[in-house]
Residue, then its C-alpha position, 0 to 999 in steps of 0.5 A: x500500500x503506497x503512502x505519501x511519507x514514501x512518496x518522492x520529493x517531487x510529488x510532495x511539491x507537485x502536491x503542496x503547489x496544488x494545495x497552495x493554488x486551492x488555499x488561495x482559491x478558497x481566501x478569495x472566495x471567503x472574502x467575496x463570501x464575507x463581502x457579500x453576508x455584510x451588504x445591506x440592502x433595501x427590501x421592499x417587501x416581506x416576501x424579499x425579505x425573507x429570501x435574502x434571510x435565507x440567503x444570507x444564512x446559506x452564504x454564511x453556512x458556505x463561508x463557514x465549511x470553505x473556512x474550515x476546508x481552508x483552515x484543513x489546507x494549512x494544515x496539511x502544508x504544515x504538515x509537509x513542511x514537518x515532514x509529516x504528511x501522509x501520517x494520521x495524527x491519531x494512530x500515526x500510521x501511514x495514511x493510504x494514497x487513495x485516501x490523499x488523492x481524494x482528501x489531499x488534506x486528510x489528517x486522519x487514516x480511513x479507521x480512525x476518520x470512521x471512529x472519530x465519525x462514530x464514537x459510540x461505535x455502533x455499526x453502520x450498514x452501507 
């Protein structure tokens, strides 16, 4: 099972570029989303009021999950500039390439994401 603490110095670059490009993606849309959650406009009536009641509270629900995407993707650049990418935080085991190709920012290996998922241990069908 390939891991990237085995992975050479090239594709950790590759990699940490990608991720920097995705951070600054993101910091550009929280300060659109921030910009947008703050402007007062006129309502002329109840019903107008109400849709921009909800959709401030669905931008303000994205900036919060693209903060905290954000906040994961800093993260994980400490973490290559530790020398400690692609090692979970909670067992220290080697985290799976596939799980890094589809959450390049994943601190956790898949058993313990579960369990951190499901405290009480109770079984869940798929």
């Amino acid at each position: 099972m390939a891991t990237m603490t085995r992975t050479p110095q090239k594709m950790l670059n590759v990699l940490e570029k990608e991720l920097a490009s995705q951070r600054d993606e993101l910091q550009m849309r929280i300060e659109r989303h921030r910009l947008d959650v703050v402007m007062d406009r006129e309502l002329d009536d109840e019903v107008a009021a109400a849709v921009e009641n909800v959709s401030r509270d669905m931008l303000a629900a994205t900036l919060e999950r693209e903060r905290r995407t954000l906040g994961e993707i800093e993260s994980a650049l400490l973490r290559m500039k530790k020398g400690e990418y692609g090692t979970c935080d909670n067992c220290g085991v080697s985290i799976p390439k596939a799980r890094l190709d589809a959450l390049p920012w994943a601190r956790l290996c898949v058993h313990c994401a579960e369990a951190a998922m499901n405290p009480n241990s109770l079984r869940v069908a798929f």
